[in-house]
N, C-alpha and C positions, 0 to 999 in steps of 0.2 A: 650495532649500527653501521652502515656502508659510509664508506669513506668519502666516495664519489662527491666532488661539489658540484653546486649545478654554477653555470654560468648567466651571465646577466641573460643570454637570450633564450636560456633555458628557463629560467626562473619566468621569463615575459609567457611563454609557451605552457605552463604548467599553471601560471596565475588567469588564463583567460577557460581553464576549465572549471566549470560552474561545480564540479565536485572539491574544487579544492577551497582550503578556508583561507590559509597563507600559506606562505611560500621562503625558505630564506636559502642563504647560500649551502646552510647544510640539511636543510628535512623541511619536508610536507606536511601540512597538517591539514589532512581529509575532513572533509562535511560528514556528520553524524549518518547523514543519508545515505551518504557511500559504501558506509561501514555496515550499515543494515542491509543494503544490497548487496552488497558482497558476500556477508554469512548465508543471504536468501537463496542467492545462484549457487556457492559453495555447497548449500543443503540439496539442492538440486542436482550436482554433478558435475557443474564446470571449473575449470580447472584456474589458477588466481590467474593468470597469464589472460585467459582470452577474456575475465570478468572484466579487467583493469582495461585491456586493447578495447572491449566492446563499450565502455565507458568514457573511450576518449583520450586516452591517457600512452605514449610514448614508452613501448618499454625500452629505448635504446635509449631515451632520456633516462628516466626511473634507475635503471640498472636492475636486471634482474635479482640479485642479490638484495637489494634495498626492498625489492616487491616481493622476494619471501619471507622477507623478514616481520613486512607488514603484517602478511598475510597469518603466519604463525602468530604473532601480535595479538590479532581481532578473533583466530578460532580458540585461544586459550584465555582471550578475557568474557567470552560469550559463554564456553563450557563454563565457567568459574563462577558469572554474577551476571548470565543473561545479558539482555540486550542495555544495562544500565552498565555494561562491564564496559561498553561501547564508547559511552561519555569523554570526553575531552576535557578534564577538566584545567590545561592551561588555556583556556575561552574564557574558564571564569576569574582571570586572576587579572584580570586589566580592569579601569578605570580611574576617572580623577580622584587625586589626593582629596580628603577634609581639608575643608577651611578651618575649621576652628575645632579644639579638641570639643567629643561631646561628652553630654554628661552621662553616671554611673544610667538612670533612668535612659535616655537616650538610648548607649549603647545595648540594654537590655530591650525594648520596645525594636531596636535592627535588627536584634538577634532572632527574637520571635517571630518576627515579620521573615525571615529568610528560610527559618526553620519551617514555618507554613507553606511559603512558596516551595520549598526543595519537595515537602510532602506531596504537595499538590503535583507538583513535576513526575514524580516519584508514582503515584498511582493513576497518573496517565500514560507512563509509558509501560507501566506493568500492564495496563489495558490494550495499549497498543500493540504490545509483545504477544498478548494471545490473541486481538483477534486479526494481527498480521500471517499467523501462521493460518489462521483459520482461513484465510484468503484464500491463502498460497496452498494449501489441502484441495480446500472446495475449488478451487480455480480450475483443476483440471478436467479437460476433458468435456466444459461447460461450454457451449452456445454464448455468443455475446452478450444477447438477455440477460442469461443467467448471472453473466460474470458483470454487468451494469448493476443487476438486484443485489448481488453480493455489497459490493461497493457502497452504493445507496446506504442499506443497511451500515458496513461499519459507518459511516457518516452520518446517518442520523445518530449513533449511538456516542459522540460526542467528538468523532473525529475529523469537521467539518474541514481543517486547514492540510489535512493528508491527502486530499483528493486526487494531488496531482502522484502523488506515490505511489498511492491504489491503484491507479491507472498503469503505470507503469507496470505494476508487480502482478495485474492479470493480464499483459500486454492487449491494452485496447487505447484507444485513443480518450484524450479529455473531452474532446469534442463531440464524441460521440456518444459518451457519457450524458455530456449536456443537453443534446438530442433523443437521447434515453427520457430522461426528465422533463421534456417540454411535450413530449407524446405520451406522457403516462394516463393523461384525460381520454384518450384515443383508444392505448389500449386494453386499457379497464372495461371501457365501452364493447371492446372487439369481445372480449372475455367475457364477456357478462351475456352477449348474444351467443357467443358459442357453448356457453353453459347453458342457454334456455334453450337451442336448439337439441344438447345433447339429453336433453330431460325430456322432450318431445320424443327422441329417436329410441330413450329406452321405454318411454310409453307405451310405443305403439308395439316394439318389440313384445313386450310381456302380453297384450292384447289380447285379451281370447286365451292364453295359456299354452301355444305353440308355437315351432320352428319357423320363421319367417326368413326368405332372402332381400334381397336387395330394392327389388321391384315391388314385393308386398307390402313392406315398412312404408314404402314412399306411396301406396294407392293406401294404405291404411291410417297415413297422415293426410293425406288429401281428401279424401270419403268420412272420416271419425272424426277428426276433428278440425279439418277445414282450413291445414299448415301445406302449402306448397313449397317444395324443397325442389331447387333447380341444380 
């Protein structure tokens, strides 16, 4: 652990970046989010230095030593237990005392109740973890469509509160996103014309049983069957 303390206007500077969860005079404690983007860019190539700078984050505050430390930190608890290796778990260790001791029942009825919820927790983010990568795979090299459908998709498949991540992590906008979704009646429509048009154009092609160019497809959609194509 780095030595380094942060100062009051340090700690003000490091507490207004939305990646951070608290803040004290001696250590950081990153948003789960950050720590997933981080492994995502690191899988990618870039290096912890510019992932941390590109997310907002001071590395003359930080200290570089304290950010390789992190960094080491999150690639040897993701090699080891995946992205659940990720978890924070002094997050979960606050809340109000019991008023009153509870009973044997009681206590058992919380237990089970936590143990469902962890499970529940537990094979969402095991879902989350494959079809994150699958994103991050399919993402390349796609046209914005494609990478809106991607999205779409993991979201309907039950990760509807991720949206704004997804976004992020095939670098498009949310908004455009949402503009994706309010033309999908449009372009269904567009599709669905350009599919009857291209049933028409292998029609007329195959027509007679020979070679056609350009100009005979279109007088043999115009003359056979009465389709004008401009």
């Amino acid at each position: 652990m780095s030595k380094k303390l942060f100062n009051e206007e340090e700690r003000e500077t490091l507490s207004k970046n939305k990646y951070v969860y608290r803040v004290s005079e001696k250590a950081i404690t990153y948003s789960e989010e950050f720590k997933r983007i981080f492994i995502d860019q690191h899988m990618l190539g870039l290096s912890p230095r510019k992932i941390f700078e590109d997310h907002g984050f001071h590395i003359e505050i930080i200290g570089q030593k304290r950010l390789e430390q992190c960094a080491a930190r999150w690639k040897n608890a993701y090699k080891k237990d995946g992205i659940i290796g990720l978890l924070d778990s002094r997050k979960e260790s606050s809340g109000r005392p019991v008023q009153r001791e509870l009973t044997p029942t009681e206590v058992i009825a919380k237990q089970e109740a936590k143990i469902k919820m962890l499970e529940a927790q537990l094979e969402l983010i095991k879902k989350f973890d494959t079809k994150e990568k699958l994103l991050v795979a399919k993402g390349k090299n796609l046209n914005k469509d494609a990478r809106f459908e991607l999205i779409q998709s993991a979201v309907n498949s039950g990760l509807g509160r991720m949206t704004h991540y997804f976004c992020q992590l095939l670098h498009v906008s949310r908004s455009g996103y949402y503009r994706y979704l309010k033309t999908s009646d449009t372009r269904e429509k567009r599709m669905l014309s350009d599919q009857k048009a291209r049933d028409w154009i292998v029609k007329a092609i195959r027509y007679k049983g020979y070679k056609k160019g350009v100009r005979s497809i279109k007088m043999t959609l115009e003359n056979k069957y009465g389709i004008l194509i401009t």
